[in-house]
C-alpha positions in Angstrom: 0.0 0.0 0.0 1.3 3.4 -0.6 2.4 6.0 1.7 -0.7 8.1 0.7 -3.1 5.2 0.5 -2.4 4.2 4.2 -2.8 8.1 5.0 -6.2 8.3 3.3 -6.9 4.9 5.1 -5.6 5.8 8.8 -7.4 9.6 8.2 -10.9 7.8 7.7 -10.6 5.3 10.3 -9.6 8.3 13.0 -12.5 9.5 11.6 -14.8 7.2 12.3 -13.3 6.5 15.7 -14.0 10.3 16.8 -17.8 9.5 15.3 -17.7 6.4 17.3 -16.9 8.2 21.0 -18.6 11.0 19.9 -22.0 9.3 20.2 -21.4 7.8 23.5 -23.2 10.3 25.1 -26.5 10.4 22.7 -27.3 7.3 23.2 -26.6 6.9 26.7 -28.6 9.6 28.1 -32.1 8.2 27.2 -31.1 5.5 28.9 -30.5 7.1 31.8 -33.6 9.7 31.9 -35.5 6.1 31.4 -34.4 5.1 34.7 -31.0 3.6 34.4 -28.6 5.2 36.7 -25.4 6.4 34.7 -23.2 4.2 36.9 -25.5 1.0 35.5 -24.7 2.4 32.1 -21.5 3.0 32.3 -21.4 -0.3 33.8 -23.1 -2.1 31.1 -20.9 -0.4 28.6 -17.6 -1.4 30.0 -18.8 -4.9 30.9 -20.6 -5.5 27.5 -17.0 -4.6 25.7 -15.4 -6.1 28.0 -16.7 -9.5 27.2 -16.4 -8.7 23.5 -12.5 -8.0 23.6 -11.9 -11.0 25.7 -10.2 -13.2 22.8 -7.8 -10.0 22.8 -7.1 -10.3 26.2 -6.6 -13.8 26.3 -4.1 -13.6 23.4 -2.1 -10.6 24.9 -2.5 -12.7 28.5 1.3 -12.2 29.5 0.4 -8.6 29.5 -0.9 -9.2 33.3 2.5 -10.3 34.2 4.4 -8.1 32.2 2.7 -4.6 33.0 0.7 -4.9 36.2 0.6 -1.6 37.0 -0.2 -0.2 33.6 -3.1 -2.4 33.0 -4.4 -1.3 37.0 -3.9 2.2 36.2 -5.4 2.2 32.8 -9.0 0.6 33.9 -9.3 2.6 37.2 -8.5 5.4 35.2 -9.1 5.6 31.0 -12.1 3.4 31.4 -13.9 3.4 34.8 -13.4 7.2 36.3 -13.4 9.0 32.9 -16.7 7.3 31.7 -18.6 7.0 35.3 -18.0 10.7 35.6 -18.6 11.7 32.4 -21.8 9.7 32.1 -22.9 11.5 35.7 -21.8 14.4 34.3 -24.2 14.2 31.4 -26.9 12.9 33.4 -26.8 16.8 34.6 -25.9 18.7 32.4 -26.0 19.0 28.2 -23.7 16.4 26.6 -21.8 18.8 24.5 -21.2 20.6 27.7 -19.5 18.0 29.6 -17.4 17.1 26.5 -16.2 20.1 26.3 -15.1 20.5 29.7 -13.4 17.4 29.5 -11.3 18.7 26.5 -9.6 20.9 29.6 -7.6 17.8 29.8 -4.5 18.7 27.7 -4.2 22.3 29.3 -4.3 20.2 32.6 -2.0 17.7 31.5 0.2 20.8 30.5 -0.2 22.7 34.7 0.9 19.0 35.7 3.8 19.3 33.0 4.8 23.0 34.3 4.3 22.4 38.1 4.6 18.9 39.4 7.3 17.6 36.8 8.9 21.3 37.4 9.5 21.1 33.1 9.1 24.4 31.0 6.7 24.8 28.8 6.7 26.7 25.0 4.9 30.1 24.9 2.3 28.4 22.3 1.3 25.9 25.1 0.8 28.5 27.3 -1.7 30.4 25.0 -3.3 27.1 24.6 -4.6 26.9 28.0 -5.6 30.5 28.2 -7.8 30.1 25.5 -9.3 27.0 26.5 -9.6 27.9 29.9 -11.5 31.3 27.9 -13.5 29.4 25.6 -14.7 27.2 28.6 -16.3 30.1 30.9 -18.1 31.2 27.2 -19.4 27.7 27.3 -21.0 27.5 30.6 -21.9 31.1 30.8 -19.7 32.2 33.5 -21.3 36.1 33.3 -24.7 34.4 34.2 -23.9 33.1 37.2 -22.9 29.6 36.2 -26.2 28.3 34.5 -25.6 25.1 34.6 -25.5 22.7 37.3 -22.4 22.5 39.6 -22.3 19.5 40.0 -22.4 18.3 37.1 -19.7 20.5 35.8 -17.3 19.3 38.8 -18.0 15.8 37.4 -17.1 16.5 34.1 -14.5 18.3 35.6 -13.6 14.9 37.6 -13.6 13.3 33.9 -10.7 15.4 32.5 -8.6 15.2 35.6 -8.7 11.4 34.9 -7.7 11.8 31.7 -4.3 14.1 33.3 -4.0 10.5 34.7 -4.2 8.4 32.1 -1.9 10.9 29.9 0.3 11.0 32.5 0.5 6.9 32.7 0.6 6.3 29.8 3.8 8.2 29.4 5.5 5.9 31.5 7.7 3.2 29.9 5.9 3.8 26.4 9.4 4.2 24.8 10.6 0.4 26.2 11.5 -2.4 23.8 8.8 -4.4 25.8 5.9 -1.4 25.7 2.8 -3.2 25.6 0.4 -4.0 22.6 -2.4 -1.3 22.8 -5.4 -3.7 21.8 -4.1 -5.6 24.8 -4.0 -3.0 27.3 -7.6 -1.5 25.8 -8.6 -5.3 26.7 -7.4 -5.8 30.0 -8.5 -2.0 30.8 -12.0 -2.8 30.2 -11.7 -6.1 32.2 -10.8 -4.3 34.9 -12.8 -1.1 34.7 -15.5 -3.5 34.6 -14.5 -5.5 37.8 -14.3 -2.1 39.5 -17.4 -0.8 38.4 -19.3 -4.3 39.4 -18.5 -3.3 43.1 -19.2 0.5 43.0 -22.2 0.2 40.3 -23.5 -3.1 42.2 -25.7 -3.6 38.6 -27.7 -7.1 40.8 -29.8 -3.6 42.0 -30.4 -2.7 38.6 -34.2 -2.3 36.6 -33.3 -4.8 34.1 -36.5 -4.5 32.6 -35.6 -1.1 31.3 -33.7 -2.6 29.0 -36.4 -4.3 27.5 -38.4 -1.2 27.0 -37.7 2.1 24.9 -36.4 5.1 25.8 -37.1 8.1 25.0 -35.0 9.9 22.2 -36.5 13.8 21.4 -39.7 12.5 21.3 -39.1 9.5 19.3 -39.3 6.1 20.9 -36.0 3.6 20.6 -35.2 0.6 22.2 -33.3 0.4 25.0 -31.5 -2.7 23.8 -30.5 -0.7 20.2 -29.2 2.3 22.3 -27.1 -0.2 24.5 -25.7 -2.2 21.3 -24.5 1.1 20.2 -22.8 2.3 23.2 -21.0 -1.6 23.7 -20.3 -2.7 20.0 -19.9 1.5 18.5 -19.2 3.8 20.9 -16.6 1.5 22.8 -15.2 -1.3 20.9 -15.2 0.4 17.4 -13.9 3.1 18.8 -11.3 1.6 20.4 -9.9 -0.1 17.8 -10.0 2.1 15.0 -8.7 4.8 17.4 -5.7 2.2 17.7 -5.2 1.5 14.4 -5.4 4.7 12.6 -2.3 6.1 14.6 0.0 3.4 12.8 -1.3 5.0 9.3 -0.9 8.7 11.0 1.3 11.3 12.4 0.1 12.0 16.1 -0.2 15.4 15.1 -3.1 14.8 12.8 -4.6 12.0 14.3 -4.6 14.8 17.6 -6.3 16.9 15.3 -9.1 14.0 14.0 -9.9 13.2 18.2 -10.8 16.8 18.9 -13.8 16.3 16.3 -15.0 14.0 18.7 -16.7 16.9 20.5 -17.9 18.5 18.0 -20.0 15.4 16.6 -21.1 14.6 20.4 -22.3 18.4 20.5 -24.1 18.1 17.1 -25.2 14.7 17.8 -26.8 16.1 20.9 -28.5 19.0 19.2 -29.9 17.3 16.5 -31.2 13.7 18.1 -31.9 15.2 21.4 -33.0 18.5 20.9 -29.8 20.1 23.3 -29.3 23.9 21.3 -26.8 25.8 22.9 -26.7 29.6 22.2 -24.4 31.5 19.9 -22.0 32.1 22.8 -21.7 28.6 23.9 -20.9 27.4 20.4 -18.2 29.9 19.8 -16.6 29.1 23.4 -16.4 25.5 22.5 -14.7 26.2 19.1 -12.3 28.7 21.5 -11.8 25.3 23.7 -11.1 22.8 20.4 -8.6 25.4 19.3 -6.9 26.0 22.8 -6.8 22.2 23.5 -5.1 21.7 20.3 -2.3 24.1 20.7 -1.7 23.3 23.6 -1.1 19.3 22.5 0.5 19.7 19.5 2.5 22.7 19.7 6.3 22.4 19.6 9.6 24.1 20.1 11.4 26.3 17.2 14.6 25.0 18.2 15.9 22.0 19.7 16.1 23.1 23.1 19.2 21.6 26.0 16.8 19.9 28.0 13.2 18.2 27.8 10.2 21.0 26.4 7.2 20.0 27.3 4.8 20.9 24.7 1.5 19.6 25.9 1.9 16.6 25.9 4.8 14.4 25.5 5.0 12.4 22.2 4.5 8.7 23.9 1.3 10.9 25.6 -0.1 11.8 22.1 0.4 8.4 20.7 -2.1 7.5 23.2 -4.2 10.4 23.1 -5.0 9.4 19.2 -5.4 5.6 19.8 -7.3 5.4 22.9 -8.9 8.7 22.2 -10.1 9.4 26.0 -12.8 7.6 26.1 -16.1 9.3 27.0 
């Protein structure tokens, strides 16, 4: 295959991954104002894809062995905090919203960069964060006294800082001749994400019968099984793994580019199958928020410098940024 044949082919499949995430949120939210409590969701989600990528995970099995730690830090983190709070968060507040807040994540990962790893950062960077710290207070209407829930914003809040750790974990070791397969640690992830979410969920408490029902989508009626499928088989594994595989065909710089979509399509999604319009303000402050998270993760040093820049996020960091894509 040719250079620009694999680039066409990685550019579509990032595509499709940010599509995939992207309508996590849609179709989880009638299931939760049907009754479900997001924790069952997210429960449900994890557990349904973890059963799915089991063959992976038995195939990558020395992987628990190998990289204990990783694969511990990777489920409690990339898949059971960022989605349980997310999904809470959206339970609260709009979808694009808490998407949105949780694209503070780079700028963060940048403050833990700057002032906990004690590492300078470029002057592009720098402007990153203002303006996605800017765009964000357009987005929740900061001059109107915070319209939207609090709490809900904390927890989407909560979402983002887990992504600083998964960033940050994923960093570690990354550049080792033994650094583990992704599809393997996306496996074991969502293995353990979903043992973790069994005993803070406790889904034996769950309506189950909700599931065999319909849920309420904008006024149209879908089943509650369809909406699920989506989340498990779309939303998660899909995404996943086309996340995974279209960083091999692209440079992390535009695959980087390609995940921050992934908000806009959950925003649009949101507006147009469940009726969430946000104003003229809000939709500019997001596109302030896309822009700053972007500069801040891609932007790099004119020169070499002496010693370590950090520019965002580290290289090994982007690398996972565009094949695990944050999950939401």
């Amino acid at each position: 295959m040719h250079a620009s044949q694999g680039r066409s082919v990685g550019l579509g499949l990032a595509l499709a991954s940010a599509f995939a995430f992207g309508g996590s949120g849609v179709a989880a939210k009638p299931l939760i104002e049907a009754g479900l409590d997001p924790l069952h969701v997210v429960w449900l989600r994890v557990t349904g894809a973890a059963l799915v990528m089991l063959p992976v995970a038995w195939r990558h099995r020395d992987l628990l062995f190998r990289k204990p730690a990783l694969l511990a830090g990777f489920g409690l983190l990339a898949v059971a905090g960022v989605q349980a709070c997310y999904f809470a968060a959206i339970s609260r507040i709009p979808v694009g919203v808490a998407l949105l807040v949780e694209y503070l994540a780079p700028a963060l990962v940048l403050g833990w960069v700057r002032f906990v790893q004690r590492r300078p950062v470029t002057r592009a960077a720098a402007i990153g964060v203002v303006l996605a710290v800017g765009g964000l207070a357009c987005v929740v209407e900061i001059w109107a006294g915070l319209g939207f829930d609090a709490v809900g914003l904390l927890l989407a809040l909560a979402a983002a800082c887990c992504q600083v750790g998964y960033f940050v974990l994923s960093d570690q070791g990354s550049d080792q001749e033994d650094a583990a397969d992704p599809l393997g640690v996306i496996a074991y992830g969502l293995l353990i994400g979903s043992v973790l979410l069994t005993v803070v969920a406790r889904p034996w408490g769950m309506d189950w019968s909700i599931l065999a029902g319909s849920a309420d989508m904008n006024g149209a009626q879908v089943p509650a099984a369809v909406l699920l499928g989506w989340i498990v088989l779309i939303a998660t594994v899909l995404a996943y793994a086309t996340g995974v595989v279209s960083v091999r065909r692209l440079s992390p710089q535009v695959a980087g580019v390609v995940a921050c979509l992934e908000a806009v399509i959950a925003t649009v999604l949101a507006w147009v199958l469940l009726g969430e319009h946000l104003s003229a303000p809000q939709l500019l402050g997001g596109a302030v928020v896309l822009v700053g998270a972007f500069i801040a993760q891609s932007s790099a040093p004119k020169e070499p410098p002496s010693v370590p820049v950090a520019t965002g996020m580290p290289t090994a960091v982007d690398e996972q940024l565009s094949a695990g894509k944050v999950p939401s």
